[in-house]
N, C-alpha and C positions, 0 to 999 in steps of 0.2 A: 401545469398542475391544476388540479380540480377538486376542490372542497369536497369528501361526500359525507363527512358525518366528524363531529368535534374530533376525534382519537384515530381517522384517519385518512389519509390523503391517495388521489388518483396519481400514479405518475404513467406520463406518457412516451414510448422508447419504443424502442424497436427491435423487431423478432433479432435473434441472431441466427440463428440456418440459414435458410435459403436465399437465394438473389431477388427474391419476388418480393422481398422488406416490407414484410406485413408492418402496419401499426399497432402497438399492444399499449391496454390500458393495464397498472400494475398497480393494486391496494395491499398495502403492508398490514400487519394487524399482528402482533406479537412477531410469534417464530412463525406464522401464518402468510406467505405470498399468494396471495389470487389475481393470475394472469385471464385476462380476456380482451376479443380484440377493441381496436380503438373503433368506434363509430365512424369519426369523422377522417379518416386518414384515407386517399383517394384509393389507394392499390386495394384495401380489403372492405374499406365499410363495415367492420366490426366482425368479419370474421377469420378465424384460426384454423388453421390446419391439427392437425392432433400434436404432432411436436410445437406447436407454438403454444396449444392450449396445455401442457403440461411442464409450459416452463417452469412454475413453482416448485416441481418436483426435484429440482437440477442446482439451486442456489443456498445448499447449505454445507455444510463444511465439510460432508466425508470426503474423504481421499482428495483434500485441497494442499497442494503445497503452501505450509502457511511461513517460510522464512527464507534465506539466502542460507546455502551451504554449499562446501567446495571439498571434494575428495581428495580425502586424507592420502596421503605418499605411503606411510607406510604398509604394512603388508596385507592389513584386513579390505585399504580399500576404502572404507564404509566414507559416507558421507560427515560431513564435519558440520554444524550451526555457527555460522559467525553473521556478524551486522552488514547492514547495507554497504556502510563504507568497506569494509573488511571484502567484498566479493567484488564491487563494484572496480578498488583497487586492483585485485588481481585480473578483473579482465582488462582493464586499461594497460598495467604492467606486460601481459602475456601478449595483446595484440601489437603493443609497441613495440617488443621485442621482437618478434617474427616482421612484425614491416620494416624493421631498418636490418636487420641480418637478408631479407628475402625477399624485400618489395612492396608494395600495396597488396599486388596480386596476390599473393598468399596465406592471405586473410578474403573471407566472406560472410554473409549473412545470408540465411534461408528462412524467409518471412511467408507471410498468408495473411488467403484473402478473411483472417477471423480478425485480423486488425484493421484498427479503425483508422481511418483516412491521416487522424492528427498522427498516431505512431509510424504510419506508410511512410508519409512524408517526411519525417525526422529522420528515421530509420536511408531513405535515401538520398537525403542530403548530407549526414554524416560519409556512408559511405563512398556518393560520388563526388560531393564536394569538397570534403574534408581529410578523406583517407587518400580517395583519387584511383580507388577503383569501383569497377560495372561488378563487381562479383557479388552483387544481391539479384538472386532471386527469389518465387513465391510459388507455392505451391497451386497457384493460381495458372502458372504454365500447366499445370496436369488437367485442366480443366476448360480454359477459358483462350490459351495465347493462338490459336487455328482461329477463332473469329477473328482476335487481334489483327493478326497480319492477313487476315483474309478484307477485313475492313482497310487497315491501311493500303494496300495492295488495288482496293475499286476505288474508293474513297479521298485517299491521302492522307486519312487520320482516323483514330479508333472510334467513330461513329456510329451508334446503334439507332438507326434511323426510324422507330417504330417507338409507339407509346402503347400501355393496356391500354386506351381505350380504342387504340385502334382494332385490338382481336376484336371488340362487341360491334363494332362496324364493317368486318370486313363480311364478304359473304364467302367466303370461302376459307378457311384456315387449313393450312398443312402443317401437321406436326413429324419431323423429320428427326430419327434418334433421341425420340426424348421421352418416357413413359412420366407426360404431363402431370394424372391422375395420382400420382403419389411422388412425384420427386420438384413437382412446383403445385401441389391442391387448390391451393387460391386461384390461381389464374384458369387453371383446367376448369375449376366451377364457375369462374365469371365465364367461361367459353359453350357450356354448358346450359347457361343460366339464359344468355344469349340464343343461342340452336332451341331451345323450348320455348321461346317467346318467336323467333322467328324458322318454322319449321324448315322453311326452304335455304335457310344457310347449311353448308355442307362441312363436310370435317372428314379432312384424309389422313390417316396415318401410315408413315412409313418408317417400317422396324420389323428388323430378323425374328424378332420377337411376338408373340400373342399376348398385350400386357392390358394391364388393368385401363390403360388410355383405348386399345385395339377395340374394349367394348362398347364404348360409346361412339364409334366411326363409323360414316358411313361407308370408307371403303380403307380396310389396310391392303396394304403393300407390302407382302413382309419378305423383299428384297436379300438376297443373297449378300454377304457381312462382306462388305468393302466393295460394294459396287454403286454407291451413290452416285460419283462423279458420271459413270455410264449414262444411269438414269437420267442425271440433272442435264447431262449434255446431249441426252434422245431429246431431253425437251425442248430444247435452247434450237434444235435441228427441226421440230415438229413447229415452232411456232413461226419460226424464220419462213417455212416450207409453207404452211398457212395463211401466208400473212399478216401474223399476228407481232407486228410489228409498230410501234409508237415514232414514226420515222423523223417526224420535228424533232423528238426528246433525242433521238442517236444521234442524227448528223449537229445539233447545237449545243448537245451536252455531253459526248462520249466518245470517246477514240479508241481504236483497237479490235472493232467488232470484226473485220475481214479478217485478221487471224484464229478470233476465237473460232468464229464459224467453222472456217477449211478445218481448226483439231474437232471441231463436235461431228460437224458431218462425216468425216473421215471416219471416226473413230462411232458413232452413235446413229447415223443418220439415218438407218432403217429401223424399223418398229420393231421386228421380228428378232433383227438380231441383237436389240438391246433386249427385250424380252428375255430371250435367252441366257443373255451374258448375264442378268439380271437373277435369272429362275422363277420371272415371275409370268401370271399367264398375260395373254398378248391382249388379252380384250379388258382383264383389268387395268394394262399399261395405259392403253389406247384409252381406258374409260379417264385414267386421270390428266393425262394430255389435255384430253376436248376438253375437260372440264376446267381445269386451268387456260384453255384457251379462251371460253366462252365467258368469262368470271371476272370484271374489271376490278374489283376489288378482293387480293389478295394478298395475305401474309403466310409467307414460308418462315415458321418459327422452328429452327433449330438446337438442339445441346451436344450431348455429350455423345452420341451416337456419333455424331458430326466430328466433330473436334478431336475426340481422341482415336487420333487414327495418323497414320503414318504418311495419309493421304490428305491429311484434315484441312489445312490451307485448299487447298483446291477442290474440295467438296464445298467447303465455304462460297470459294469465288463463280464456284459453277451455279450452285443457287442466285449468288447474285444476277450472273452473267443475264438469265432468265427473264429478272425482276428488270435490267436497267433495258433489255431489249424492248420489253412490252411495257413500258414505260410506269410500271407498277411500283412506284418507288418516291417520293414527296410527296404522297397523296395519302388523305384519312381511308383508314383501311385497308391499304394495301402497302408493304416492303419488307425485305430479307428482314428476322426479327432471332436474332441470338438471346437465347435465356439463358441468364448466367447462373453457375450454380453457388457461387459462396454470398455471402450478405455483401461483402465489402469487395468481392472482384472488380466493381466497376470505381469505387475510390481507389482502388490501390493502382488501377492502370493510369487515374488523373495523376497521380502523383511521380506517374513512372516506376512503376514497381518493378517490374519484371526489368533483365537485366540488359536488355539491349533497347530501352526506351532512358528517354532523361523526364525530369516532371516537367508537370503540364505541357502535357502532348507534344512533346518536345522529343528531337532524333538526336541522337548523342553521338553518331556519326556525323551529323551539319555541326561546322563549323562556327557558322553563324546561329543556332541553337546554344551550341555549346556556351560560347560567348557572351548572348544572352544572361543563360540560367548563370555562370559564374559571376557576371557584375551583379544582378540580384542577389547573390548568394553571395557575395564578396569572399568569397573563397580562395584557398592560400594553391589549389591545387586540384583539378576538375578531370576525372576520368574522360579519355578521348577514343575508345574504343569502345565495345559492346564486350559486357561481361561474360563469366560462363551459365550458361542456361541449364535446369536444373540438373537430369544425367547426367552434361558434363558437368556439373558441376561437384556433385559426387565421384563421379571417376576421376576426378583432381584430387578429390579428398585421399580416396583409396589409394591412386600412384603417389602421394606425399607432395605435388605440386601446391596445393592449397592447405597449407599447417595447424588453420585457425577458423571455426566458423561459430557463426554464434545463432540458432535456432531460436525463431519465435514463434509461437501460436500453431504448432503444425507437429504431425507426429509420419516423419520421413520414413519411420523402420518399418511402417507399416503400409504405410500410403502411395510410396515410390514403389515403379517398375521394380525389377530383379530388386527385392527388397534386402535380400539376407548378403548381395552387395553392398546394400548402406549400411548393415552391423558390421562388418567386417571395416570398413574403410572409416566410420566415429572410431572403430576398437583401434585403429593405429592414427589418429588422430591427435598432434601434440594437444590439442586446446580446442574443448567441446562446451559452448556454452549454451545453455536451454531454458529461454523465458517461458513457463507455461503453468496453469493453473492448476493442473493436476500432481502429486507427488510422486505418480507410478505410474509412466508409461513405457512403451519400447523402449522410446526416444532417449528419458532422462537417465535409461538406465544404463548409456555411456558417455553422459555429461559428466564432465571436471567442475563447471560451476553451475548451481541451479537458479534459478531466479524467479520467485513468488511473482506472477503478474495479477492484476483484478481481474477478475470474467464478468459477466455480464451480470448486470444488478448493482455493478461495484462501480464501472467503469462509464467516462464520459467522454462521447465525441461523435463523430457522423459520418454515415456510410450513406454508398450509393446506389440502388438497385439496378438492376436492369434495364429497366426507362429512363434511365439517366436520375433519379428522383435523388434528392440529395434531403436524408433525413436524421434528425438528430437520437441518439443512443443515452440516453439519460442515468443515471447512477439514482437508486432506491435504497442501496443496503451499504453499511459501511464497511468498506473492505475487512478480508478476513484475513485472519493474522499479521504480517508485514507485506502485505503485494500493496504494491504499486504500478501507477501506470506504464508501460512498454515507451511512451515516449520521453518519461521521466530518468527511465536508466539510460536510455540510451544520449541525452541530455545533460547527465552525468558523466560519462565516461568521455565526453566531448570536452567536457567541463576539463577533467583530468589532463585530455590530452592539448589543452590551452586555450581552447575556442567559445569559453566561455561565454563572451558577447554576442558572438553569432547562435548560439541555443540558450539565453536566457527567459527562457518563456518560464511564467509562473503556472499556465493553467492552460487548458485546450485551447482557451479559444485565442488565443494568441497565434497558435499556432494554425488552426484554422484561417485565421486572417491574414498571413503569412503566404497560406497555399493560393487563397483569393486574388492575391498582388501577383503571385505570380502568374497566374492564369492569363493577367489584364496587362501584364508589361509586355510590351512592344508586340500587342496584340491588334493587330488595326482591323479587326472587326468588333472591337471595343467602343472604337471613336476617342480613343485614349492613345492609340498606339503611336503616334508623330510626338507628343508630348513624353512617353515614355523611353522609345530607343531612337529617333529620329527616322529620318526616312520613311520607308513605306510599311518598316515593321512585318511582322511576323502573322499571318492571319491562321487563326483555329479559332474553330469552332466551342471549343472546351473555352468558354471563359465565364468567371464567377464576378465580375468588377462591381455588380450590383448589392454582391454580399460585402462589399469590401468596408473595412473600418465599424465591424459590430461591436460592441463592448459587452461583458458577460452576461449582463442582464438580455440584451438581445439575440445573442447567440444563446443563453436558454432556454428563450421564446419562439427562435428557430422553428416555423413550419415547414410540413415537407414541398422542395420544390424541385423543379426541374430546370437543367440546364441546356440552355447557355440561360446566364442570368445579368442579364446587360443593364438592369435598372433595380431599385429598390423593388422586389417583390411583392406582386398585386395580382389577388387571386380574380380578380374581376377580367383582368385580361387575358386574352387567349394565348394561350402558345401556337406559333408556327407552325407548319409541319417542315420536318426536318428534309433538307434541298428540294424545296416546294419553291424555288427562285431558281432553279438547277446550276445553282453552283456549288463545284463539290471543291474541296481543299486539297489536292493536285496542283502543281506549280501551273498549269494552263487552264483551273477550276472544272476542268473536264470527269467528269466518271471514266474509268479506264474497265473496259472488258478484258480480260486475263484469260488467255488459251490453258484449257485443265484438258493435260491428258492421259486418259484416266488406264491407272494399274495399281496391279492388285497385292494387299501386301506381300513383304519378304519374309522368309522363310516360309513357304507354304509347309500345309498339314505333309507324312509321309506316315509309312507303315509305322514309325516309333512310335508318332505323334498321330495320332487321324481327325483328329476333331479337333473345332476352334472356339477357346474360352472367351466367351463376354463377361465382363465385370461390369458391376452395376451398384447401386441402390435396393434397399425393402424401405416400404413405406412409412415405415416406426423409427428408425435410424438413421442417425448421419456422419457421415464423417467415419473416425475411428471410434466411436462411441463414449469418449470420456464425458460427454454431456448426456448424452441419452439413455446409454448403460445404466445411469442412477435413477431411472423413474420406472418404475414399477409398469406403470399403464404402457408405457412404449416396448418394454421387453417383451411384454406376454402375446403379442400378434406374432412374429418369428424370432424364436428364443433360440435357434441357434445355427450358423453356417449350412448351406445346403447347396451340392450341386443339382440344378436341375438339367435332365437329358432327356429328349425322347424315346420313346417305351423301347424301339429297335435298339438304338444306341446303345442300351443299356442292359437290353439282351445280348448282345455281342461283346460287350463287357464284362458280362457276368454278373452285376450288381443289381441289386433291387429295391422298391422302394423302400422305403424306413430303415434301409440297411445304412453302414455306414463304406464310403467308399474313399480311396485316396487319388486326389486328379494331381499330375506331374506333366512338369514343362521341361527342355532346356536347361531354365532355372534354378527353378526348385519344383518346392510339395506343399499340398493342404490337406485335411482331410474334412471330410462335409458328410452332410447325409444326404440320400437321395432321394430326391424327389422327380415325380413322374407326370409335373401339370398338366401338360398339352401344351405348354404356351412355347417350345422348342420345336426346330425345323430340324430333320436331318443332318448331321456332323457335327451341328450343333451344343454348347454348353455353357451356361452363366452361372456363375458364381458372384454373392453379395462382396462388398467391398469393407465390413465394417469391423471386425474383427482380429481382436488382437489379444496378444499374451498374459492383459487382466483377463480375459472374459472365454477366453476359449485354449486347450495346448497345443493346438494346431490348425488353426483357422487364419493363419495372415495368407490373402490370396494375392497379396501386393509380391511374395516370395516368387511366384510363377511368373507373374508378368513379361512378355516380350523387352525389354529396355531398346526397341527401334522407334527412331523419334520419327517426324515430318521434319523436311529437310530446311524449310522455311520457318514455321511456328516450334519445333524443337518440343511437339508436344508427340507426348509416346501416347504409343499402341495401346491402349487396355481394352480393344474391343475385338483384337485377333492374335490370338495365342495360340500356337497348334499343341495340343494337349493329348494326354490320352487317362481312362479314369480305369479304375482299377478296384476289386473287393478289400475291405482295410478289417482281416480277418480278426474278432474278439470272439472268446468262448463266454462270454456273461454282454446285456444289457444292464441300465438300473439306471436310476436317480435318487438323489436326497435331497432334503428339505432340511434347514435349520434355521434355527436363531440366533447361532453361530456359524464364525468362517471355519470349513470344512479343509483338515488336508487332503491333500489331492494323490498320496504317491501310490494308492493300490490301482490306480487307473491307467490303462494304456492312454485314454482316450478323454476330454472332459470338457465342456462348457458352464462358463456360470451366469446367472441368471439373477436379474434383481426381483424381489417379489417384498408385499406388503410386511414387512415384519420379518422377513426369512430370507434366506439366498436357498436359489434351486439350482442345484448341480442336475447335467444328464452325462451317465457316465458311462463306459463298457472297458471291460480288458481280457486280458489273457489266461491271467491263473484261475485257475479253477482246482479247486482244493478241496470243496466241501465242508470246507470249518467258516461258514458265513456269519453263526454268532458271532465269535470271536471276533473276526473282519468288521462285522457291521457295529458291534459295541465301539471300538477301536476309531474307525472310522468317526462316530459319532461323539467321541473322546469320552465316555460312560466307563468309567470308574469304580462304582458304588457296586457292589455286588447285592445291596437292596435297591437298588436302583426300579421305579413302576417302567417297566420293561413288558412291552409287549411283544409278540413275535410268531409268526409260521413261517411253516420250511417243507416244504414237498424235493428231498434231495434226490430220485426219482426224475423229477419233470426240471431240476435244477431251478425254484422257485422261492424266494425266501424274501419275508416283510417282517419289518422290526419298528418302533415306534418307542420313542422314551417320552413319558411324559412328566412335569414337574410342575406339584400343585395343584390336577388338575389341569394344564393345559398343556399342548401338545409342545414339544421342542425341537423334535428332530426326529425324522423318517427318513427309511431307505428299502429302495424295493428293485428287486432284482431278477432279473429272467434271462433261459438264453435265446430270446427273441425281443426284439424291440416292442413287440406291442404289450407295452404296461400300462399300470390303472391310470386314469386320469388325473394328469398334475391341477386341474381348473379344483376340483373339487377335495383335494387336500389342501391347495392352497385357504380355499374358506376355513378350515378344521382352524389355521392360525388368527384367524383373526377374530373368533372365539375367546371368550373368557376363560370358559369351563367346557369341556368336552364333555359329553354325556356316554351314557353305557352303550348306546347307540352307535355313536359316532367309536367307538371301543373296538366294537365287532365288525363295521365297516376297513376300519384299519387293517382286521386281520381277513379277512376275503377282499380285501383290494377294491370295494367298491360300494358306494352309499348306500344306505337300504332306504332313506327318503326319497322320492321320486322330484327329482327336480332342483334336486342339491347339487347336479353334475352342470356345470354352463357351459362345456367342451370349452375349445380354444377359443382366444379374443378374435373377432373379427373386428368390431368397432370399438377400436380403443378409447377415442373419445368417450365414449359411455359404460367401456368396459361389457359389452355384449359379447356372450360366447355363439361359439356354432350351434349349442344343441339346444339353446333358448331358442336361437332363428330359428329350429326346425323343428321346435314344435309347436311355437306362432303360424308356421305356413300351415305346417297340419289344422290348425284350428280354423285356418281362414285365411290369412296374409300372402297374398297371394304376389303381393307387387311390393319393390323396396316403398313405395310409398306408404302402404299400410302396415309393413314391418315397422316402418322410423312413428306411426302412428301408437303404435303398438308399445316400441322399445326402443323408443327415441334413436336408434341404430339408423345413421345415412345421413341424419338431419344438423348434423355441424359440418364438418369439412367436406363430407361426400365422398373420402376417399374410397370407403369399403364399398360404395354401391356397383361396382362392377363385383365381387365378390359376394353380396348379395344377389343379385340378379343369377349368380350363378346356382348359388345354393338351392332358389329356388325351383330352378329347373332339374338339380340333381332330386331333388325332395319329391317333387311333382312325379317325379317318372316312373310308373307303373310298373310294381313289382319292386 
């Protein structure tokens, strides 16, 4: 903490989104949070991405679960408020009874990567030392477990062998499935920041996709959806063929290479026909081949492209295959570089999260593993198998094999494959418990007990980014209503079930210190490890022994570090590069090359289905939105679900843009609206991931999803769906504006939206009646038959605006057409934030659109500063010809950077003649 003025203090914490663990500075000041970033914190240097920069918008109490309740038996259902002891009782009671009538196994937990290391660990030490079963997983398989075992698999343990400072070093960076530019900002602009100080570094992107990362490349690839391992293994064939080979590094550090070869050659070995299998052209292929051949210092940084794929494991290991050939790998600047997407993925895997891992990087199959973690853990009874891994771990639920599951930090009805699978299988669920922050999600709304946890601002402990960077999460605000920590309940129920002594922790950092010891027991790359289990001990890499034995004062003064942390931490010293000694932790310390042979997923597209859904990220959202949904500035860039298709695809559909259309799978169904970017290939279509049953009545896109996993990492498809999209017919358009919450039941169709003072619905349906007063009064819940009621109605062109104002300011508008293009929401949204409306702003209301020239700012593009489109485009007209003299102009481009490809665009639509 940092003194800045008598009345109020700096506190320093850490982003919660993404894997890239910005540092955030946070001054409290009344009911007043001002987040910005931290200066000194290596990953950003003091700067935010737009979600990081709007985290003050996110930490006040609407729609917080603020107490423990447990649903009532009798017939209404409804939720019941009782105390802590009173819930915590009944999950103790409910899982004890189902484990002695049915096993360990029949009880699980479903955690995430949104918890902090100290609750990971608790969480799976109850379950596997104490219950004695693997039945925790983490939502962190839908994202992150294809590196996992892609790492374990070259490696011998979950090793991210790549720092940020190596992207600014290397000269060549490949970004593979990852639309950098808005779903990691920080790092995309240190990458950025880097290529304009050095022009001759290069930047290749490969992705099915035209994305806001595709702008700033010097060459994309936008490869045919599930054909990476092709790719990666024409290359592994083109360098061998070349030789571009690091021959000391294979024959001294790696085994396996003659197999992989025979499947890449076999299967890749000519240019043309990976080209092909590919769809991409052959002189782009060839361009990125040479250029990875000729380019000693490279990192292949992978996400979610990679990973969620049925194939994911072995897209992984094929990238590796590459790096360990050309010996691109313990060296500054160059190695495979997985970007993780949740803040705490990489804690939650030190601790053993996911269910077929035991903590600290320990295999829960080894025996001698096993044996270990139980005398550390002194435990009465130590899970000896691998758990079920997330699908299956649902389809347990569903068939009634698994009775009892207790949900933390994660919203499964939304976010899982075949989602309207995991409503059905909580709905027959004896015992559904749900720790989370929010009071109304999919999730909680087939819990039997709820459970208030702290969110962020509240909560204290440490997470690990994707450099391995282990940083501390600091508490600023004092929890709201009864939440408490996720390690505290579960600490408690431990409690109940006898184990008192073994979970007596008072406070995090106990438990942190806890995780420390274990890292460093019978670790003999500690120099501890003969003293701890005798013999020659247990070698990983993951060890913390340097943090070990901190007391609270020190653990709150916790700077961020990186691991392995083999001494008291000293920033003066340099860290390693990770297997820069080439030894890798394999029982023979060899690197192992793994034959990927590469096919394409199952169930292909047919006449049902013709096109393949990509699911993804928008740049303003994360997650299911229960965090980002409540800030105003992040809504207004994409305010509601939308498939995008290319222009053919969606002529042959029937659908158009700004239309609304319904995409169905197998599955299920969603309905989006359409959009026609460009940035889609033939057969192609992506749908965002973030939407759910607050915010939209038909936008969970998780319903559609393929549920086929990778056979290894157990991490499903979300990146090939065979789909087909379809017109989702309504006889009306419209939106409303209120300063109330709006019923919803005249709508086929609705999304809602957060805004400054108001919530904005966009809605469309079916009836059409021609009695809109009535509807629109009703709708607005207007009463008063003197009510200051404004309104036009053209029933002719079916066109009607209505407007209630109170006092002088405006309350509530709704405007309706049977086409979607209605007046602009940017510049009614200003009418609310208004005192007093004027006679001006009167008649605006009723022709649908301002008569001050410059009151309209179209849609946000930089949210950071809250810039609309039609600002940008009449700064270009005036002169602004480059994002640089736009962010000159209106500060637009110059925090996160994420809109600059979105600028760069506009300007060019702007510019063009005629």
């Amino acid at each position: 903490m940092d003194g800045s003025s008598p009345h109020s203090v700096v506190v320093k914490t850490t982003c919660p989104y993404c894997g890239t663990g910005c540092g955030v500075d946070v001054r409290v000041s009344g009911t007043t949070v001002e987040v910005s970033g931290d200066p000194v914190h290596p990953t950003n240097a003091g700067r935010l991405c737009v979600k990081g920069s709007a985290l003050g918008d996110t930490v006040g109490p609407q729609g917080r679960l603020l107490y423990p309740a447990i649903r009532r038996q009798d017939g209404d259902q409804s939720m019941e408020r009782v105390s802590w002891d009173a819930a915590l009782d009944h999950v103790a009671q409910g899982f004890r009874r189902i484990i002695e009538a049915h096993g360990p196994d029949a009880v699980a937990w479903y955690v995430s990567g949104q918890l902090l290391t100290e609750d990971y660990y608790v969480a799976n030490k109850l379950a596997k030392g104490f219950v004695g079963t693997a039945n925790i997983d983490t939502n962190s398989r839908l994202c992150m477990s294809s590196a996992v075992a892609g790492h374990k698999r070259a490696f011998g343990e979950d090793i991210v062998p790549v720092a940020y400072d190596d992207l600014e070093l290397a000269d060549l960076v490949v970004l593979v499935g990852s639309n950098t530019a808005w779903c990691h900002p920080i790092l995309f602009q240190r990458i950025v920041k880097e290529k304009e100080r050095r022009p001759e570094m290069k930047l290749v992107v490969i992705d099915p996709r035209r994305t806001a990362t595709t702008e700033m490349a010097d060459l994309h690839l936008p490869l045919r959806p599930g054909t990476d391992v092709w790719l990666f293994n024409g290359l592994l064939s083109f360098l061998h063929q070349h030789g571009v080979v690091d021959t000391a590094f294979v024959e001294d550090h790696t085994t396996g290479l003659a197999r992989a070869m025979a499947i890449a050659d076999n299967t890749a070995g000519d240019l043309r026909s990976v080209a092909a299998q590919c769809k991409l052209q052959e002189s782009a292929l060839s361009e990125f081949y040479r250029l990875f051949a000729r380019t000693d210092k490279v990192i292949t940084a992978f996400s979610m492209g990679v990973n969620q794929s049925s194939a994911g494991t072995d897209k992984v290991n094929a990238i590796i295959n590459c790096h360990l050939l050309s010996g691109r790998i313990g060296k500054p600047g160059a190695g495979p570089f997985s970007i993780t997407g949740q803040p705490n993925a990489m804690g939650g895997r030190e601790v053993g999260g996911l269910s077929n891992m035991l903590a600290a990087h320990m295999d829960i199959e080894n025996a001698q593993h096993r044996s270990l973690v139980r005398e550390f853990w002194q435990s009465p009874t130590m899970a000896d198998k691998p758990g079920l891994k997330a699908v299956d771990l649902f389809d347990a639920i569903d068939e009634g094999r698994v009775k009892a599951v207790w949900i933390m930090a994660t919203n499964p009805v939304v976010s899982m494959p075949d989602a309207d699978k995991i409503k059905r299988a909580l709905s027959r669920c004896e015992l559904v418990v749900v720790s989370d922050v929010m009071a109304q999600t999919d999730t909680t709304a087939f819990a039997h007990v709820v459970l208030p946890a702290q969110g962020w601002g509240e909560k204290s402990g440490t997470v690990t980014n994707s450099e391995r960077c282990i940083s501390r999460l600091r508490s600023f605000l004092p929890p709201i209503g009864e939440a408490r920590p996720d390690w505290w309940a579960l600490s408690e129920v431990a409690r109940r079930w006898g184990h008192a002594e073994h979970f007596a922790y008072t406070a995090e950092h106990e438990v942190f210190d806890e995780h420390c010891r274990l890292t460093a027991a019978g670790n003999r790359e500690s120099g501890v490890g003969d003293r701890d289990s005798g013999g020659e001990g247990i070698p990983r890499f993951l060890n913390l022994s340097g943090l070990v034995g901190m007391d609270k004062d020190a653990y709150d003064g916790l700077r961020p570090v990186r691991w392995p942390v083999l001494a008291i931490p000293d920033s003066r010293l340099p860290i390693p590069e990770v297997f820069s000694d080439g030894r890798f932790y394999t029982p023979d310390r060899r690197a192992r090359f793994v034959p990927t042979a590469p096919h394409m997923p199952v169930k292909l597209v047919d006449e049902d289905y013709p096109l393949v859904l990509n699911t993804g990220r928008v740049r303003d959202h994360w997650h299911t939105m229960t965090r980002t949904g409540l800030s105003p500035r992040l809504a207004s860039h994409v305010a509601e679900p939308f498939v995008d298709l290319h222009p053919q695809d969606a002529l042959l559909c029937g659908v158009r843009e700004d239309q609304l259309a319904r995409i169905s799978s197998r599955w299920g169904s969603c309905v989006a609206r359409v959009r026609l970017s460009g940035e889609m290939q033939r057969k192609s279509v992506f749908v965002p991931i973030h939407w759910n049953a607050q915010f939209a009545s038909d936008g969970r896109v998780g319903s559609l999803v393929n549920p086929v996993v990778d056979p290894v990492s157990g991490e499903p498809e979300f990146k090939h769906t065979p789909v087909r999209v379809e017109p989702f017919m309504v006889a009306w358009h419209g939106f409303a504006l209120s300063r109330d919450d709006l019923p919803m039941a005249d709508a086929a169709w609705w999304t809602r939206i957060t805004g400054s003072g108001f919530t904005r619905y966009e809605l469309a349906g079916r009836k059409q009646d021609g009695e809109w007063t009535a509807r629109a009064r009703a709708m607005l819940g207007v009463t008063d038959p003197d009510a200051d009621w404004l309104e036009y109605e053209d029933r002719s062109a079916g066109v009607y605006r209505g407007a209630l104002i109170v006092d002088d300011r405006i309350a509530a508008c709704v405007f309706v057409s049977p086409r979607p293009d209605l007046p602009s929401r940017a510049w009614l949204s200003g009418l609310f934030t208004k005192d007093r409306i004027e006679d001006v702003d009167r008649m605006g209301l009723l022709v649908g659109e301002p008569f001050e020239r410059g009151e309209d700012t179209g849609v946000t593009v930089c949210s950071c500063f809250g810039v609309g489109r039609k600002t940008i485009e009449r700064a270009i007209r005036g002169g602004c010809h480059t994002p640089k003299a736009l962010g000159a102009k209106l500060k637009c481009g110059t925090n996160c950077g994420s809109c600059v490809p979105e600028l760069k665009s506009i300007i060019a639509q702007t510019l063009v003649p005629g």
